[in-house]
C-alpha positions, -999 to +999 in steps of 0.1 A: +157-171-172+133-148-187+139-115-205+127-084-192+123-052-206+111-016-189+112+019-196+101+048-172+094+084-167+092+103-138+078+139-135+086+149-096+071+122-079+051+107-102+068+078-124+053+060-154+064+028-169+060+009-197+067-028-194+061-062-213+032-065-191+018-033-196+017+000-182+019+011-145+023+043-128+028+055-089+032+086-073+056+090-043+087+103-027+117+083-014+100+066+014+067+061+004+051+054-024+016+039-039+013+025-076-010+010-098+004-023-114+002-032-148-017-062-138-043-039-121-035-043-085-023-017-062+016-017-046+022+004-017+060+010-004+073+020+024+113+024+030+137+036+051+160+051+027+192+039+024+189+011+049+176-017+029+144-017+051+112-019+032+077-029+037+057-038+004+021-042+001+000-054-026-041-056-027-057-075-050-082-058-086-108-074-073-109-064-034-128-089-023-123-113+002-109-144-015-069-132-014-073-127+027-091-158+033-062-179+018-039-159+040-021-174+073-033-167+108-004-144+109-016-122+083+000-087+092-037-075+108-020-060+139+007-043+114-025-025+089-041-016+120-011+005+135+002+016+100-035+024+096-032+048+131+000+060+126+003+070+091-027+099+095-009+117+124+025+114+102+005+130+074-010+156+097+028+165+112+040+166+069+015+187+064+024+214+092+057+210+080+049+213+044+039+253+052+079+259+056+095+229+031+073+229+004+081+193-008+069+176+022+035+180+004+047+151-013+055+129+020+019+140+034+000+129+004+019+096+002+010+089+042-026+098+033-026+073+004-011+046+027-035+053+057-064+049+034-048+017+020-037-001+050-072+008+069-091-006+039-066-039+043-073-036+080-113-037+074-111-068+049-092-088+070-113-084+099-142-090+079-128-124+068-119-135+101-154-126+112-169-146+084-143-172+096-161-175+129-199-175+115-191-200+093-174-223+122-204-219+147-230-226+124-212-257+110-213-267+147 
């Protein structure tokens, strides 16, 4: 077993901590919330508070296309793209909602962050599978 050490701050919804590995920070509400890792790639977190529930993404420092292509068929695509459709119009209703509870700015910037992420994941993973297929016919 290893031994692990961490210290954070958090000023509203941003939280910085300090770690063996280095220093991360993310900015959020309970919920949602994106971070950059100490390691250099990006976390994205999505809850249902109180539940257990979460969904917990992580892309890659590099962006490129070598982390999808080693994925399984079943690589969530179908899940980026919806998350990726939804996750604007959720922003859009925070945001109308924000001009009466102020801190729902906070919930509509998180969605934002997580449209743009999971529509970038959505884009490289088609864009794997499409170099997939070139590289199958021309091998035939």
């Amino acid at each position: 077993m290893g031994v692990r050490a961490r210290k954070s701050f958090k000023a509203g919804p941003a939280r910085v901590t300090f770690s063996k590995s280095g220093v991360s920070t993310s900015v959020g509400v309970k919920g949602v919330r994106v971070g950059k890792m100490a390691n250099g790639k990006t976390r994205t977190t999505l809850s249902v508070p109180g539940t257990g529930i979460s969904y917990v993404s992580e892309s890659g420092k590099s962006g490129g296309l070598d982390d999808v292509e080693a994925q399984p068929s079943g690589d969530g695509l179908w899940f980026d793209v919806f998350m990726g459709g939804i996750l604007p119009v959720l922003s859009i209703l925070m945001l109308l909602i924000s001009v009466v509870y102020p801190v729902f700015i906070f919930i509509c910037i998180g969605a934002a962050i997580s449209a743009v992420l999971f529509i970038k994941s959505a884009k490289r993973k088609i864009a794997a599978r499409w170099a997939a297929k070139r590289e199958c016919s021309e091998a035939k």
